[in-house]
N, C-alpha and C positions, 0 to 999 in steps of 0.2 A: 689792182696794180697801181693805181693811181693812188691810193695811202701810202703803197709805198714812195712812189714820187714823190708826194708831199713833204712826208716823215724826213727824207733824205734832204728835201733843200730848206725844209726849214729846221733841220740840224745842222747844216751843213756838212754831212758825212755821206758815204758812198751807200750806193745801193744793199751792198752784201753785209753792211755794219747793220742796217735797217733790220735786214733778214735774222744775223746773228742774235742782236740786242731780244728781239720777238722771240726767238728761240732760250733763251736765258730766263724771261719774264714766265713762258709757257708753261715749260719745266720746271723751274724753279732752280735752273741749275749756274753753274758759275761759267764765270766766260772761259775761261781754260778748259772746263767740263765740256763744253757748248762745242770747244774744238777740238777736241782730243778725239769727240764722238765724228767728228767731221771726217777728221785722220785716218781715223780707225775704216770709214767707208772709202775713204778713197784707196787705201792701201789695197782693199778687197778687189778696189775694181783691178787696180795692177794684177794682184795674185790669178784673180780670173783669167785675166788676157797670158800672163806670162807661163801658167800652167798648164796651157790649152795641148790636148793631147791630139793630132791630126789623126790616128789612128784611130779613136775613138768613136764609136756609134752612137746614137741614141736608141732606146730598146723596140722603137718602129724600124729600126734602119733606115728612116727616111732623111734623118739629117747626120753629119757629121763631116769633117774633113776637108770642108769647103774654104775654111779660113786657111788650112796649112794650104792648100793651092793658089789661092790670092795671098798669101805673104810671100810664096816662091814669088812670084807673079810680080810683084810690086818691089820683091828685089831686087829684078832683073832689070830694071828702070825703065821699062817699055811699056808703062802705062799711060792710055790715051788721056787720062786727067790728071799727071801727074804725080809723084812721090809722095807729097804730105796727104791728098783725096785717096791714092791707092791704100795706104797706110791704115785710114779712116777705114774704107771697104773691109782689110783686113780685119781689124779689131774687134770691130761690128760684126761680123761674121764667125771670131773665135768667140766673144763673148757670147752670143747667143746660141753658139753649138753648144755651148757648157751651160748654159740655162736646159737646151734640151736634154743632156746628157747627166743631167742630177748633180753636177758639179755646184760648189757654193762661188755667187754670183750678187749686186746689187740690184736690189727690186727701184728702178727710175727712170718714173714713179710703178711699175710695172716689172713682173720677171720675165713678158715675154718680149717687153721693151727695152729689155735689159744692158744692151749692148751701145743704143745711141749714143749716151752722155759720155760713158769710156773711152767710145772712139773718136771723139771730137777731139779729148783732152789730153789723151795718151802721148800720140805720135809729138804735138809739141810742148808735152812734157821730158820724154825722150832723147828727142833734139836740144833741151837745153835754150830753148824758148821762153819755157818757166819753169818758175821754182814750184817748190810743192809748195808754199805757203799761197804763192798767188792761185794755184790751183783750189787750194782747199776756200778762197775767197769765191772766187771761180764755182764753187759748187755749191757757199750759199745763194747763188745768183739763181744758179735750177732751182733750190730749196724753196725759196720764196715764189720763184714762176710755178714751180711742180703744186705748191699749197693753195696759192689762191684759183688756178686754174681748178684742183679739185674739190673746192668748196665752192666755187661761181659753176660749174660744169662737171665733169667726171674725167676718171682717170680709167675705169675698167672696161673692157671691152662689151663684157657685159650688160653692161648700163648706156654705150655710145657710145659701141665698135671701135676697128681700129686706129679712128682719130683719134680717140680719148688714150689712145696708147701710145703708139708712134705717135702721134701728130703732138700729143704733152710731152712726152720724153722730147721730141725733134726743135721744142717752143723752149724747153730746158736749157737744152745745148746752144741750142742760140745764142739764149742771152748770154749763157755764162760764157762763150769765144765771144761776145761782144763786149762783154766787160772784161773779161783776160785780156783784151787789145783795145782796151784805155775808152774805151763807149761809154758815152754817159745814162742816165738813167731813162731818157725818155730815145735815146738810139738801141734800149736792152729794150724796151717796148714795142718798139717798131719791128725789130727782130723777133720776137716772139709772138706778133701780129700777124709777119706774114709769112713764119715758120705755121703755123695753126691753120690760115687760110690754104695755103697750099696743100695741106693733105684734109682738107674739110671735106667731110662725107666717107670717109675712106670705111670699107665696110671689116667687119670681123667673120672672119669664113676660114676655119681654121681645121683641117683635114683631120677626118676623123676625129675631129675632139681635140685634137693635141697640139700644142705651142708650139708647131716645128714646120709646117707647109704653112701658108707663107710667112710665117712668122720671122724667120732667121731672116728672110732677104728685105723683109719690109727694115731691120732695122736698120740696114745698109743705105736705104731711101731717105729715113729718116736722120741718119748723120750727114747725107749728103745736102740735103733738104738746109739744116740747119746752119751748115757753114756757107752754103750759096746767101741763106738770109742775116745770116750776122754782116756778111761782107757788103752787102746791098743798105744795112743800117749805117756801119762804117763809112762808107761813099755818102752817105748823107741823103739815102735814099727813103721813102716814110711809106707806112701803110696810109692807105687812104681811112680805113675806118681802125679808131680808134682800137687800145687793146681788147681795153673792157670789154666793148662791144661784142670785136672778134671770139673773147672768150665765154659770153652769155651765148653767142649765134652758136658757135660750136654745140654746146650742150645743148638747145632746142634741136637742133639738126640730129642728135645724138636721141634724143627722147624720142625722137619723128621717125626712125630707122625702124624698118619692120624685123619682127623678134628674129626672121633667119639668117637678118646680117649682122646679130649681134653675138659673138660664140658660141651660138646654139649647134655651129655644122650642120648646120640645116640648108644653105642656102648658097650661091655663089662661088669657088674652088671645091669646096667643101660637097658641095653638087653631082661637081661633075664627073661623067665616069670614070677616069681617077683617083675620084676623091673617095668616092663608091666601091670604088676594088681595094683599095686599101681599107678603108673600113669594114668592109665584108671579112678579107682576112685577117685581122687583128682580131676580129671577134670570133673566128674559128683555130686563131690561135696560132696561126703559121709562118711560120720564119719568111723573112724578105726574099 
């Protein structure tokens, strides 16, 4: 993170140019090319969210339809956090039912994380908050948090559980509503510091094997998670340890996880008799 700090003030250009320029160089591709492909992912995450079928199961039956009851919910304007958090809640919740539901969805940086970054950015997209260009700016701000987090630490649950999922998707969105709302490069670091610290340790225990218990509500955590820390960077408020730092500890902590909290289902939700009876009948084959 700190190269990119660098790169930015002694270019004197914004954090997401930093991101883009590195993606151009990568690839080898042109800067129109660099954003078209940008476009193109954001648009999906709308198509996600706006296609969302309340009706629809996943083939455990264990998840589905949860987001169509928090969009009633959040429309009625009687939500204890709020309109623009209920909104977040909703998104997060459609998007990751359509991850479980085989619906096509953005993996970020994860498809069972799939839902955090969308619903940060949706609702004030929506509202006419922002344009899409500031959004698609806005998303190389994750791109760049989502890359170096996965090359200093991990992103799979497999390798250091559900921080490395939620907790990077949740460090994504951060930053990028820290920078959608004018935060400079080292207030997107402090957001993504203590977007990371906050879900540190958080295990992978995923019922029966499958991306859907707890998976769908963790993402709702994680956008909530992320806009409490962008707003805390914005107020001018700092992580005490550094990002860097924050994002090497993450990964040891991650490597230190014993193998049953890592989506093995072996260990933790995934455990408990619950998690046991659903697994038993999945494996005999029986409708919910």
């Amino acid at each position: 993170m700190q190269e990119i700090f660098d790169k930015a003030e002694q270019g004197g250009i914004p954090f997401w140019e930093v991101v883009l320029r590195t993606d151009m160089e990568e690839r080898q591709v042109t800067r129109e090319e660099s954003l078209e492909k940008m476009r193109a992912t954001w648009r999906a995450m709308v198509e996600a969210d706006s296609t969302y079928q309340a009706e629809q199961r996943s083939l455990s039956g264990l998840v589905g339809g949860d987001g169509g009851k928090m969009r009633a919910y959040a429309a009625g304007g009687k939500t204890v956090c709020g309109g623009y958090l209920g909104q977040v809640i909703a998104a997060a919740l459609c998007t990751g039912e359509a991850n479980a539901c085989m619906r096509k969805i953005v993996a970020a940086p994860t498809a069972g994380a799939c839902g955090v970054l969308p619903a940060v950015l949706l609702p004030l997209w929506r509202q006419g908050e922002a344009t899409e260009e500031e959004i698609i700016r806005a998303l190389y701000v994750s791109a760049g948090i989502g890359a170096v987090i996965g090359y200093r630490a991990c992103i799979a649950g497999a390798a250091g559980g559900c921080q490395a999922e939620i907790g990077t998707a949740s460090a994504m969105a951060a930053g990028a509503v820290t920078a959608l709302r004018g935060g400079s490069a080292s207030q997107i670091g402090h957001a993504v510091a203590m977007a990371l610290k906050n879900l540190m340790g958080l295990v992978c225990d995923p019922v029966a094997g499958l991306v859907e218990v707890p998976c769908v509500k963790r993402n709702v955590v994680g956008a909530v998670n992320a806009v409490s820390c962008a707003d805390m960077a914005l107020a001018g408020i700092e992580s005490r340890v550094p990002v860097d730092q924050v994002i090497e500890c993450m990964g040891d902590v991650g490597r230190r996880l014993p193998v049953e909290f890592r989506e093995t289902a072996l260990g933790g939700l995934a455990a408990t008799p619950f998690g046991q009876e659903v697994r038993h009948r999945l494996e005999r084959r029986e409708e919910p």
